[in-house]
N, C-alpha and C positions, 0 to 999 in steps of 0.2 A: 593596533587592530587594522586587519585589513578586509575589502569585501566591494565584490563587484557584481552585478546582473547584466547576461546577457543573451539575447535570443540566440540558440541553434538551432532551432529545428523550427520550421513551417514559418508566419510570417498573415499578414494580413488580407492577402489574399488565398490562405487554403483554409481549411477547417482549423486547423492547431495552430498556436503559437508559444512554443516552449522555449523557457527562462531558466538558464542556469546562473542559483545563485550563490556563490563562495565568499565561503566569510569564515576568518582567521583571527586570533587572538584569544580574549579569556570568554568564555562564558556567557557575561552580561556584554560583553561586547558583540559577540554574536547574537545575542538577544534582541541588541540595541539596532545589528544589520537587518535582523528580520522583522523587527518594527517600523525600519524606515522603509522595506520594501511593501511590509501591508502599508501604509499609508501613500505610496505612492498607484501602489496598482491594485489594492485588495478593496479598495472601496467596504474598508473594515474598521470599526471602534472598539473599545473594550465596552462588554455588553455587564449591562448591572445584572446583579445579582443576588441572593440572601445574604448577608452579610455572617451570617451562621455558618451557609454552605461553602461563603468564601474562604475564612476563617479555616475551617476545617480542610478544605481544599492544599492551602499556601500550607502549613502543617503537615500535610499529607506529601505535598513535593518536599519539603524542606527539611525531614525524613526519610526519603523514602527513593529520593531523584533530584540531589542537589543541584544534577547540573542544570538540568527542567527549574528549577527555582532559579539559580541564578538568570537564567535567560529570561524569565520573566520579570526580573530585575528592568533587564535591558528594553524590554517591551513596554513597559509601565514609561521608562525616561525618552524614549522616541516619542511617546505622547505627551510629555511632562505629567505625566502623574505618579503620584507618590507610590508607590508600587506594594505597598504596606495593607491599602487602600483595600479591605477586607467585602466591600460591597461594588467591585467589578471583577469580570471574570479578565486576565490578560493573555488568555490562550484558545483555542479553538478558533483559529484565523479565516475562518470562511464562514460562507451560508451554504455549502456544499453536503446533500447525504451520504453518508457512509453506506458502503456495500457495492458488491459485484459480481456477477459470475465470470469467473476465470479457470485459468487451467493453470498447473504450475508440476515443476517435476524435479526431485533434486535425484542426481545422480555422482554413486560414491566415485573414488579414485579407482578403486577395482573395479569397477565398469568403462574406466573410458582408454581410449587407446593411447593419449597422453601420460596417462597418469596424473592428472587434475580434474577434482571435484567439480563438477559443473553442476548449477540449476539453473531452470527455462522456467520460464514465467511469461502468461498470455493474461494484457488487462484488458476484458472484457467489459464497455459499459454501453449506456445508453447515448443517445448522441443527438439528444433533445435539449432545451431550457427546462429550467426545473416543471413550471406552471403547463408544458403540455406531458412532463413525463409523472406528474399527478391524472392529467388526462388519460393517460396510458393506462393506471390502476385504476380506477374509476372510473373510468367509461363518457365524462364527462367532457364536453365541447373544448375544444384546442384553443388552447390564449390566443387572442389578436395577437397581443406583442410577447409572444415569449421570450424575448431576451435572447442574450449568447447560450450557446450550447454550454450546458454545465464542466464538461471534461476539456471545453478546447484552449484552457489555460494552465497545462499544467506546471509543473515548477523540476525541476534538479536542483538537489540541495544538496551541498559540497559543506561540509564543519569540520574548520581542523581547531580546535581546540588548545590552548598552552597545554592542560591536563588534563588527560581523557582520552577517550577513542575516537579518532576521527572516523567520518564516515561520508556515504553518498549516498542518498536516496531518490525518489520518485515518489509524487505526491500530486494528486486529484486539483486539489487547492489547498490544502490544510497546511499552512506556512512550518508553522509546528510539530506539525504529525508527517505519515510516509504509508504510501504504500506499500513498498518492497524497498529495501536499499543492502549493502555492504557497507562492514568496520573492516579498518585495519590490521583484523585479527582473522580477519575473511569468515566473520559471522555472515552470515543473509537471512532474511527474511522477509517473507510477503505474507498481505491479506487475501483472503479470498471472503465470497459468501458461502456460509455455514449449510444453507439447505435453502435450497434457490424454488421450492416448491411452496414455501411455507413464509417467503417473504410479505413485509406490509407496507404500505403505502408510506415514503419518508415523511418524515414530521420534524419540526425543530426540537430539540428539549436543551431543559437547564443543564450544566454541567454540572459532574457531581466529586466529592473527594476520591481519589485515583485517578482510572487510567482507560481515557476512551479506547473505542478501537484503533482510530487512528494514531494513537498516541503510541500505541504497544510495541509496534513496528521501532521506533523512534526511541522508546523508553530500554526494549531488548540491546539495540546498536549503539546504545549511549552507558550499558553495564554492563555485556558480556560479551568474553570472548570464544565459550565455545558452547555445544548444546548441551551439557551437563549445567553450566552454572546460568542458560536460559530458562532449561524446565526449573530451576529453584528458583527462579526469578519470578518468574507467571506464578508457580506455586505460591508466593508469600506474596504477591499481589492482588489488591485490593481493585477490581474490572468491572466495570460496567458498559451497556453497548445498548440500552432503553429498545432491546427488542431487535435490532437489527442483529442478526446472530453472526459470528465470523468465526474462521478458523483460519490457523495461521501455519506456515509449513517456516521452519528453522533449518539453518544443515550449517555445519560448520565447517573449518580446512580439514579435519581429520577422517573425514566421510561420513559422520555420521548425522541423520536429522530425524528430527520428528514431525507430527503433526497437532497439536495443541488444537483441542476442542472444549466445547463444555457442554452438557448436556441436560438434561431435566433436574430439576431439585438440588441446583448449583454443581452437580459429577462436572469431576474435571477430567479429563482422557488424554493420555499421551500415547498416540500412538507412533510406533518404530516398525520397522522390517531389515529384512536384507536388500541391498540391492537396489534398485533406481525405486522412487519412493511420490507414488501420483496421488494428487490431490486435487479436485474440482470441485464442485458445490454442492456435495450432499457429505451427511456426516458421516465420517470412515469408520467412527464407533460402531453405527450400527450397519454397515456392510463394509466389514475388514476383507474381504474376498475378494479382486477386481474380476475372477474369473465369475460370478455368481451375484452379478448384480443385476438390477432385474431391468426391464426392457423401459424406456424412457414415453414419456407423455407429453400433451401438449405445453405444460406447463413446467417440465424439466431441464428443458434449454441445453439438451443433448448433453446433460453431466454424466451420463453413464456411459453414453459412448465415448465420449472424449478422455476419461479415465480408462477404456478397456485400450483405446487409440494409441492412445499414450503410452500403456504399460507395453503394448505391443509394437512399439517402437522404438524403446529406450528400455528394453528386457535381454539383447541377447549379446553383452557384455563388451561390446564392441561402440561405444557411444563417442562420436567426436564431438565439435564445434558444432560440425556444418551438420551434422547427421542431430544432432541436440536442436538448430535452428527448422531445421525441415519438419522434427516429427511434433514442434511447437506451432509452425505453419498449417502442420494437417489437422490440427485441431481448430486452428482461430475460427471466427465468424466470419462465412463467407458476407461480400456485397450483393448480398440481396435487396434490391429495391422495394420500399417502401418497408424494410426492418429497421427497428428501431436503437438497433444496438450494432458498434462492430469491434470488432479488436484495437484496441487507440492505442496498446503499443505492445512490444514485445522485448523481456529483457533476458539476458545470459550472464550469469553470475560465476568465474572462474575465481574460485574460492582460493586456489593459491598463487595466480597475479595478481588480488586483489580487486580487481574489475568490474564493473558496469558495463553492458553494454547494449544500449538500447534504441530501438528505432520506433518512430511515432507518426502514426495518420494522418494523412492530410485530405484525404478526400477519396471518391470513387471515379476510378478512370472507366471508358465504356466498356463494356461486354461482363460487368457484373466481377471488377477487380476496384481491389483498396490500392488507391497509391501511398507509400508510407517513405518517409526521411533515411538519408542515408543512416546504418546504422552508427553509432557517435561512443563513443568509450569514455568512462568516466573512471577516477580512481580516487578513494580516500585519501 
């Protein structure tokens, strides 16, 4: 087994400092890679648990997502603990909330002037410590000490596996889990927030048997290689997300993607189209139309227009690289001072080079611009 961490992007004097970590061998060896890098930098322990919920949990991966179990194997022996050990949890690597509003866009082979599958992908977050971005929802006085900015540690994580799909992804802080990444089979996937109108104030909770949000990402790129045997995957999985609502956009090397939602009274919704395929923070269930969406609110954080933006950008069958980078640009969060949130990175998924490729914020240069990191290519 092999496995290294090291910074590319940002550094200790900008806002971000990102850690690519590659780790090589079986399973519980990679497990064992990412247990030693939470303890070195996640300022993380395995968190007790019901020993009921555990139980059923370890059962549920070891079913369902072997390779998820065996890495927990490996998690459990970087801390020496018995990994058996039904009344700790050895996943969920952060103190980090799930959720975001972003933008994201997969666009088929038949739209682009290469003929390669591309998707654009904008992570839109907050760019506070957690204790004032509770202040943000509540109205409530801003910590003395808020801490480090929740997003300014994020991770690349590179898993090549003896058996299995390798993969690369991008992740908040969830050692474990991913925001967006690429398999070797040029599956992608990313999170978004589900309906960014109807969000609630993060809270911690118990983990429970299956499969968080951020896990989904991670759990899709670790057993499929295209979006047929993704939707049967979500389908027979067992998902929880304690209220934070998410949707997830899929596309794979053949052109085709969806968008995975779930809806009231557990409706599960796969939605499909022709043609470049936008998704931003409200649910597409209930407005499939990008032409017929209705006019945005204080509280919408410009998901309508960023979807009409977008379709209108990456609609008239002519889509490159740079024309894919530009019309992901025209949507991010501008540097508006004193907003609380900006675009922390932005990725392009070339579904058949296999590709990553992403560039990350570091700060606001004058006159109301993000400085962000050369763009950086990553490959399974």
């Amino acid at each position: 087994m092999t496995h290294t961490s090291t910074v590319v992007a940002g550094g200790d004097h900008e806002f971000m400092t990102v850690r690519h970590l590659v780790a090589e061998g079986d399973q519980v060896s990679i497990g064992h890679a990412i247990g030693q890098e939470a303890r070195a930098r996640a300022n993380w322990a395995p968190a007790a648990i019901d020993p009921r919920v555990g139980k059923a949990r370890r059962l549920w991966f070891e079913r369902n997502w072997r390779a998820h179990y065996a890495r927990l194997s490996g998690i459990a022996a970087a801390y020496g603990i018995d990994p058996e050990r039904d009344d700790l949890s050895f996943d969920s690597i952060t103190g980090l909330p799930s959720g975001s509003g972003c933008s994201a866009v997969a666009v088929p082979a038949s739209s682009t002037v290469d003929g390669h599958g591309l998707t654009g992908r904008n992570y839109d977050f907050f760019t506070s410590g957690f204790d004032d971005l509770i202040a943000e929802f509540t109205g409530a006085e801003p910590a003395a000490n808020p801490g480090a900015p929740m997003a300014s540690r994020p991770y690349v994580l590179t898993t090549r596996p003896q058996h299995g799909l390798a993969s690369t992804a991008v992740t908040m802080g969830d050692l474990d889990g991913a925001t967006e990444g690429i398999n070797e089979a040029g599956l992608a996937v990313a999170l978004l927030l589900a309906d960014v109108t109807s969000v609630e104030p993060p809270s911690e909770h118990t983990s429970l048997a299956g499969l968080s949000v951020m896990q989904v990402p991670r759990y899709l790129l670790d057993t499929c290689e295209d979006t047929e045997q993704a939707e049967i995957a979500l389908r027979t999985a067992k998902l929880y997300d304690h209220g934070v609502g998410i949707h997830y956009l899929v596309a794979d090397a053949s052109g085709r993607s969806f968008v995975w939602e779930r809806g009231a009274h557990d409706a599960e919704h796969v939605l499909t189209g022709d043609g470049p395929q936008c998704v931003t923070n409200h649910p597409l269930h209930r407005y499939p139309d990008t032409a017929n969406l209705p006019a945005d609110t204080d509280e919408s954080m410009r998901t309508y227009e960023r979807a009409r933006t977008l379709a209108k950008n990456t609609g008239d069958g002519t889509v490159s690289g740079a024309s894919l980078r530009a019309a992901m640009d025209s949507v991010a969060m501008p540097a508006t001072p004193g907003a609380p949130w900006r675009t922390l990175w932005r990725s392009v998924f070339d579904h058949d080079a296999r590709t990553m490729s992403t560039r990350f914020y570091l700060g606001d240069s004058t006159g109301e611009t993000a400085r962000y990191s050369d763009e950086l290519t990553f490959r399974p």
